[in-house]
N, C-alpha and C positions, 0 to 999 in steps of 0.2 A: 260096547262101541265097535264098529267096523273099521278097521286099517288096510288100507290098501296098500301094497307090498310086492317089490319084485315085478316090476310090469316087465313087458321087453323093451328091446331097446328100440322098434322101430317107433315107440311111444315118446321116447325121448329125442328121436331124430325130430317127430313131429312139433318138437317145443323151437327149432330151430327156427322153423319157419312162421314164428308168431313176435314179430320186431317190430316195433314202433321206431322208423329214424326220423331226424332231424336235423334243420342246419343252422338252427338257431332258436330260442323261445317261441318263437310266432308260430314256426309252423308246427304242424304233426300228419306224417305222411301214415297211412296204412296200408299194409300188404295185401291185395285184392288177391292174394291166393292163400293167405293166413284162416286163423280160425276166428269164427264173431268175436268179436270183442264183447259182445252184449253176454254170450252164454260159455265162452272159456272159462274151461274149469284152474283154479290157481295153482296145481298139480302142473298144467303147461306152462306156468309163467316164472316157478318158481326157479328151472334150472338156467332159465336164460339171465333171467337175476343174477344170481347167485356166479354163474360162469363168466359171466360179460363185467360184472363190477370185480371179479377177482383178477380176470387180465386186465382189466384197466390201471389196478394199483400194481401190478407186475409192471408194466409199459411206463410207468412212470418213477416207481422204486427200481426198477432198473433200468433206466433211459436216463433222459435228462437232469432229473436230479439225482440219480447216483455217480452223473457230471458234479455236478454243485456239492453233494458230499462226501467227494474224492473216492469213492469206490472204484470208478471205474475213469476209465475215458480212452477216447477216439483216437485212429491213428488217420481218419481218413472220415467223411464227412461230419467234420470234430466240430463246428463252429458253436450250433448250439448247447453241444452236450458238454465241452469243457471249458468254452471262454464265455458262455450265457448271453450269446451272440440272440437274443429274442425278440419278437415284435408284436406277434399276434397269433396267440395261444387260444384253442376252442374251451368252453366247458361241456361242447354240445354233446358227447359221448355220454359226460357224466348225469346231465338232466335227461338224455335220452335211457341210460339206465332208470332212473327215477322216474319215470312216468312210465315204465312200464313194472316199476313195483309198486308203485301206487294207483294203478290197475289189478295190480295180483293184491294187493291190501282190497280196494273197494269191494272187489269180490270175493274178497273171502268173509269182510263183512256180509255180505246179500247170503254167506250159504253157510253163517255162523259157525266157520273154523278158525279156530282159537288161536291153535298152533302156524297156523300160517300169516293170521295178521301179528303176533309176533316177530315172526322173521321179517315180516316188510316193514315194522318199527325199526328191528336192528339195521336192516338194510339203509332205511332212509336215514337213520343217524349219522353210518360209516359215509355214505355219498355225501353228504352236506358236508358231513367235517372235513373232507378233502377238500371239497370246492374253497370252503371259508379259508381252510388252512391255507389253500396255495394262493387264490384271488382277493379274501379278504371279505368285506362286503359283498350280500350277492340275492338275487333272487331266490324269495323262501316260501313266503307265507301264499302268494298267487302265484308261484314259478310251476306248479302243476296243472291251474284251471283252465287251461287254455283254450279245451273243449268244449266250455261254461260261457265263452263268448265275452266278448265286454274287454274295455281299454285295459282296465285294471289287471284282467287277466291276460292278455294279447300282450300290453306293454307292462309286464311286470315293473312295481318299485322292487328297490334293492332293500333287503332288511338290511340290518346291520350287526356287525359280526358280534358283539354282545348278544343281541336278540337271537342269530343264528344257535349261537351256545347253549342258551337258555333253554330251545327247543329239542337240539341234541341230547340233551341231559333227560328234560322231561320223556323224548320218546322211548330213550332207555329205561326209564324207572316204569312204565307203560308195559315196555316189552318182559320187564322182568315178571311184573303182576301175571304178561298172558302166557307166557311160561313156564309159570308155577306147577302145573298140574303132572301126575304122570302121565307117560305117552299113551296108555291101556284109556287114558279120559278123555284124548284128542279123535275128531273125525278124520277118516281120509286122508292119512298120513301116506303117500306114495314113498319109504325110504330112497330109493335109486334116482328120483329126482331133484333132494339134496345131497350134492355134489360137497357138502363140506363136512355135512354132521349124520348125512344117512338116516336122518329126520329125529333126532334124540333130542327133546326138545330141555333137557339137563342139561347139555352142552350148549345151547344155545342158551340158556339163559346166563350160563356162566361167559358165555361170549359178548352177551349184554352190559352185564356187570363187568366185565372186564376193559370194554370200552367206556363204560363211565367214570372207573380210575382214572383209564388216560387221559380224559377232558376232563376231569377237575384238575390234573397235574396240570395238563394244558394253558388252564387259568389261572393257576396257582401265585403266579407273580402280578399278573395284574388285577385280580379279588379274591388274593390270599383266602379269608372268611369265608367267601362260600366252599372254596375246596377243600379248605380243612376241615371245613362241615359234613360235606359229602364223601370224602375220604375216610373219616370218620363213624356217619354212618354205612359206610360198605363192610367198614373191617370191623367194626361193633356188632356185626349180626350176620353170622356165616352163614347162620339158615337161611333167614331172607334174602341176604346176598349172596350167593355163592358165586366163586372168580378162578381164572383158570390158574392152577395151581402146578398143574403135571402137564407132560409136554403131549400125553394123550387127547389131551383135551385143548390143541390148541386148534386154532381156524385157520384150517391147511385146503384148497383144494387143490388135486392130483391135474395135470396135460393129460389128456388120452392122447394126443399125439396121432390122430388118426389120418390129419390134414393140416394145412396150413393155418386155418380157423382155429384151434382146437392144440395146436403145437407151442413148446416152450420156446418165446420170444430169438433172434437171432440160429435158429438150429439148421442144421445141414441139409438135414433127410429133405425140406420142403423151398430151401431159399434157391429163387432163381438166378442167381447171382453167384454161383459157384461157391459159396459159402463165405463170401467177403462179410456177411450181417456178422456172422461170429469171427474172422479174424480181427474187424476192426476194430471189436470192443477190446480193450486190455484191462488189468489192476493197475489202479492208480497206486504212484510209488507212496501216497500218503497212508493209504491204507494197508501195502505190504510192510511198508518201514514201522510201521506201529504195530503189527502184528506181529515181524520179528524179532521187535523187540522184546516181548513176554512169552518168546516161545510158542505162537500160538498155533493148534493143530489144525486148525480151517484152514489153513492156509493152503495147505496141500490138499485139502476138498474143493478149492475155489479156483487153485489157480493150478498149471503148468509149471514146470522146472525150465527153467532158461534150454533151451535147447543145443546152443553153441556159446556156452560162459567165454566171459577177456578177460584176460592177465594182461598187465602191464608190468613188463619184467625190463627194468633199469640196466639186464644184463645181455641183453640182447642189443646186433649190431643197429647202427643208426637207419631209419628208415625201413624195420622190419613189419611187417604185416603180412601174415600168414596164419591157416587154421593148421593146427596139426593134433591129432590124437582128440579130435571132437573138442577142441580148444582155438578160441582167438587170439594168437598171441600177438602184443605190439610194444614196441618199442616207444620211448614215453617221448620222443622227441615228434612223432606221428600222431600223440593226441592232444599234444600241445595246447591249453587254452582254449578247449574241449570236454562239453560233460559226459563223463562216460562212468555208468556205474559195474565195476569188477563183480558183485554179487554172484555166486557161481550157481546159486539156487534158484533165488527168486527177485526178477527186478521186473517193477511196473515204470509207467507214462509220468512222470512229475505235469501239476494241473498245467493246465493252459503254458505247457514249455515253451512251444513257440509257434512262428506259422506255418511249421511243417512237421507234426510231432510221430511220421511214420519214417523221419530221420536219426529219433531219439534213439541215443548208445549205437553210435557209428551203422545203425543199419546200412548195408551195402545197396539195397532198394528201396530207397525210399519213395514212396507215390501210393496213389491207393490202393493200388492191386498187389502192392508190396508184400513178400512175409518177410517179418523181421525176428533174425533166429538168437537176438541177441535180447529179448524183451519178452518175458511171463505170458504167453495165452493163457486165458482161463482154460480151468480143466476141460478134459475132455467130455464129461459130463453134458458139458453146455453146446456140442452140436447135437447131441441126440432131441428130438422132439418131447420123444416123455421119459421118463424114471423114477425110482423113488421120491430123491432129491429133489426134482424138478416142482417145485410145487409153488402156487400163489399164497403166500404167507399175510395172513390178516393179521392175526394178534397171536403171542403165544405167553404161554406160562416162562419166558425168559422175561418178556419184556414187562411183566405182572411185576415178577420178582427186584426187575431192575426200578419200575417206580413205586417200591413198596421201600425197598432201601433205599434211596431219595428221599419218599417223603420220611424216613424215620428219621436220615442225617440231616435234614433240612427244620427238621422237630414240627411238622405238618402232621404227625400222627407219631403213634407209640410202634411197639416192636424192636428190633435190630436190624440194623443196616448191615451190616456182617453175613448174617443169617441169611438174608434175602439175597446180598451181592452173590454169595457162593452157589446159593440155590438156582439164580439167572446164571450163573457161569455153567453151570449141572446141564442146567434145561437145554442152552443153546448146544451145548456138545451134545447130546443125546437127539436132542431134532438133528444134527447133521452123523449120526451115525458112528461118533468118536466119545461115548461119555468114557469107554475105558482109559480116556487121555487124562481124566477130569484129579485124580491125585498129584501125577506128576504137574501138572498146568496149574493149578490152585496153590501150589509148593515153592512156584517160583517167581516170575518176576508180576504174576498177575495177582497176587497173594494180596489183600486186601488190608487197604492204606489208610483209609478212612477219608477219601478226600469226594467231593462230589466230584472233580477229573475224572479221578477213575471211575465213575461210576458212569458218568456218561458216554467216557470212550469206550467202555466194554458194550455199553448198550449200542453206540454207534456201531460198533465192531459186528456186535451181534444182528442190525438192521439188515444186512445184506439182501440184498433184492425186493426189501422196502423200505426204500433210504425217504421217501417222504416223512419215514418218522422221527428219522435221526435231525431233519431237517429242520422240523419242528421243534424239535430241543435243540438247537442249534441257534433257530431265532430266541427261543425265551430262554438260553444261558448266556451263547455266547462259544459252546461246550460243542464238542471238542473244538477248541481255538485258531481253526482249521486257517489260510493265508490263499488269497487269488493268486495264481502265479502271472508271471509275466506278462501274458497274449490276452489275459480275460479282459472284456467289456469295461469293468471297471473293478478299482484294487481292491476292493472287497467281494467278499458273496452277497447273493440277491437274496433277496428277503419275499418275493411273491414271483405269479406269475403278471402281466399286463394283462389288461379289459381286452378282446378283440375287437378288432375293428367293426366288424359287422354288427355284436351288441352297438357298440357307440354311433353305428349310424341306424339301426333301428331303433332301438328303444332311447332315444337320444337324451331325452331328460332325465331319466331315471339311473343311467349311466353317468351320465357326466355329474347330476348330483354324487354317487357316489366316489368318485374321483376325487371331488372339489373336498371330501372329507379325510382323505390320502394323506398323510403327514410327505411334505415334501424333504428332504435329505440332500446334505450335499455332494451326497453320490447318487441323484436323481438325474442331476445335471440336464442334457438337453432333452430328456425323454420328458419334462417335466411333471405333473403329478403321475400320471399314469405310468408310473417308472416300477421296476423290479427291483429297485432300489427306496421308492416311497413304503412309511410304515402306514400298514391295518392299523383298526382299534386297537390290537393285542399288542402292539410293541409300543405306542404311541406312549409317552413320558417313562420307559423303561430304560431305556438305555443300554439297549441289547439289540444284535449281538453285537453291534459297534454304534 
């Protein structure tokens, strides 16, 4: 068989320019300077895939809902990101990813390559289950044909998020079959234009299987049976399944960092904004206070040291306030019925504090352009464009391990919960570059309890910068037990994103059918069904996470 291999890179500039966009299902615009659609080879189509759906779960594992799962939050265009200030959220990125992998799938059917309708199986699972995940209900089975002509196509119905799963699952056990073979049996493997696996199609199939874990857990409380089934069969049959295990094998892709396109989300080198995208983001104090509590070593990967720590010294005269010796010092009758956190290390944003949260722990400037030298920036890491670090994290060998000890302590499958917790504790230190922490950290207060808490605050801990998955266990525990602060929308967290406006006034029936099926909540209030607070199929008679 012939492998193609190592092309240049102006090969790979040329995938840039082959994008299908969109501003909603109806339409689909094409690039009159792109390459035919009729005779692109899926060698052009696979890096744009692959790159474009891995910053979109960037952009969202670290944006808004790493608002909603206190990872992070706003000192300054905060509304949506920490109080879930939302109205009308697109999915149209995500379907515009999908219909140009189901483009690079139809053609790799027409030129019978195995390995790449594969990856557009994995592809199209990972894209759905996001959409399902955050909107619920959604366009599936005609949400592609669009090209095909016809109402059914044009105004897509909405399947439903049962069925959507149903399909996820199937396309994974699909992609496992066409990944089976060694890569010496595949045609036309361009390595350099998989951006994640370098075209190893063992990794990839362990990347398949490893997504089907997470949606059977996914399901797990609402059709227990089948996910114990299919959990089941995954860990009954390593050969035929194999799952990511080691942190080699997890679905990482790298920022080139070469421009703004192509740059890690918020970074310096490319914002025209003086670098306000990265000051405003901070660590949510929910996620450093949880972290210092077990000692944890990421913490000093993710975040900044307070820059100008306060004491509040009792023995100081009245009305003192001065810095001296790279210190705030103040007298306690000046913070008077005032939150101020002393932390000399590391203090983040508490959620939705208030309506001005670039005032948080007496910053002396507060407003947007503010720096606040009394409040954790993230590392510095996070202004450079690209790095090691800096990477789009799909699934890894932490979060394998984290629902493998789940399902053992939940009695959903066999093994030990123990075994697996310390082994996702292993994993996630080694993906960030600290596994030599991993004896003293396993030793102490993160030392394994047997409770599902800990298992899902460490996994939450470990979601960083793909908090949509923490969010997800979030809705179907309840875990970690996280509180709206103050300012948020309403006192609990949101459980979806809302329908846009634009589906609901084009596809008008098929939208609002799926609305009318929206469990309403009485934290839906006057958004009424179409609320971030109404439940999907998936939480509907559970009673989670409130």
């Amino acid at each position: 068989m012939k492998t193609i291999k190592n092309k240049s890179v102006a090969v790979m500039l040329l995938l840039l320019t082959f994008l299908f966009s969109c501003e909603d299902l109806t339409e689909t615009n094409q690039n009159p300077n792109g390459v035919d659609p009729t005779t692109v080879h899926p060698n052009l189509l696979i890096t744009t895939v692959l790159s474009e759906a891995s910053k979109q779960i960037v952009n969202y594992g670290f944006g808004d809902i790493a608002g909603v799962m206190q990872h992070t939050q706003k000192d300054a265009w905060f509304s949506g990101h920490n109080d879930y200030d939302w109205s009308d959220q697109s999915w149209a990125k995500f379907y515009e990813i999908l219909r140009n992998n189901n483009h690079m799938y139809n053609r790799s059917v027409e030129l019978g390559l195995e390995f790449h309708q594969g990856v557009a199986h994995v592809m199209k699972a990972l894209m759905f289950a996001h959409i399902t995940d955050i909107w619920g209900d959604a366009p599936y089975v005609n949400a592609l044909n669009g090209d095909q002509g016809g109402e059914e196509n044009l105004l897509p119905a909405f399947d439903s998020q049962q069925a959507i799963y149903n399909g996820i699952l199937e396309d994974l056990e699909t992609a496992n079959t066409l990944l089976s073979k060694n890569k010496s049996e595949y045609d036309e493997i361009f390595d350099d234009a998989d951006v994640i696996y370098g075209g190893d199609p063992t990794k990839w199939r362990k990347f398949a299987n490893s997504l089907m874990l997470r949606y059977y857990m996914r399901i797990s409380s609402k059709d227990p049976s089948t996910a114990t089934a299919g959990i089941a069969k995954i860990l009954g049959n390593s050969t035929q399944y194999p799952i990511i295990t080691d942190v080699a094998d997890d679905a990482n892709m790298a920022y080139p960092g070469t421009g703004e396109a192509d740059a890690w989300p918020g970074n310096t080198v490319f914002d025209g904004t003086s670098g306000s995208n990265y000051r405003r983001r901070k660590m949510c104090s929910t996620l450093v206070d949880a972290m210092q509590a077990v000692n944890d070593p990421r913490l000093a990967v993710w975040a900044n040291r307070v820059e100008v720590p306060i004491v509040v010294d009792a023995g100081l005269p009245a009305g003192t306030d001065e810095i001296i010796g790279g210190v705030r010092n103040i007298a306690p009758d000046v913070v008077a019925g005032r939150l101020v956190d002393t932390d000399p290390d590391y203090v983040g944003i508490p959620p939705s504090v208030s309506a001005l949260p670039s005032g948080h722990n007496l910053n002396p400037t507060p407003g947007q352009l503010s720096f606040n030298p009394h409040v954790s920036f993230l590392n510095d890491i996070y202004r450079e464009a690209s790095g090691p670090l800096l990477q789009a994290r799909l699934i890894s060998a932490a979060e394998v391990h984290f629902i493998l000890s789940e399902a053992a302590l939940e009695g959903l499958t066999g093994g030990d919960a123990q075994t697996h917790y310390e082994a996702a504790i292993m994993a996630s230190l080694e993906a960030w570059g600290i596994e030599d922490e991993y004896d003293t950290y396993i030793a102490g207060p993160a030392a394994y309890n047997g409770t599902q808490e800990q298992i899902l605050e460490q996994k939450w801990i470990a979601s960083w910068t793909n908090a949509a998955e923490s969010w997800a266990d979030f809705r179907r525990t309840g875990l970690p037990a996280l509180v709206a602060g103050p300012a948020a929308k309403r006192t609990v967290l949101p459980v979806r994103f809302y329908y846009m406006t634009k589906e609901l006034d084009i596809n008008t029936t098929n939208a609002e059918n799926a609305v009318s099926l929206l469990e309403e909540t009485a934290y839906s209030q006057a958004d009424g069904k179409n609320s971030a607070w109404s439940k999907s199929w998936l939480l509907q008679g559970m009673n989670k996470p409130w």
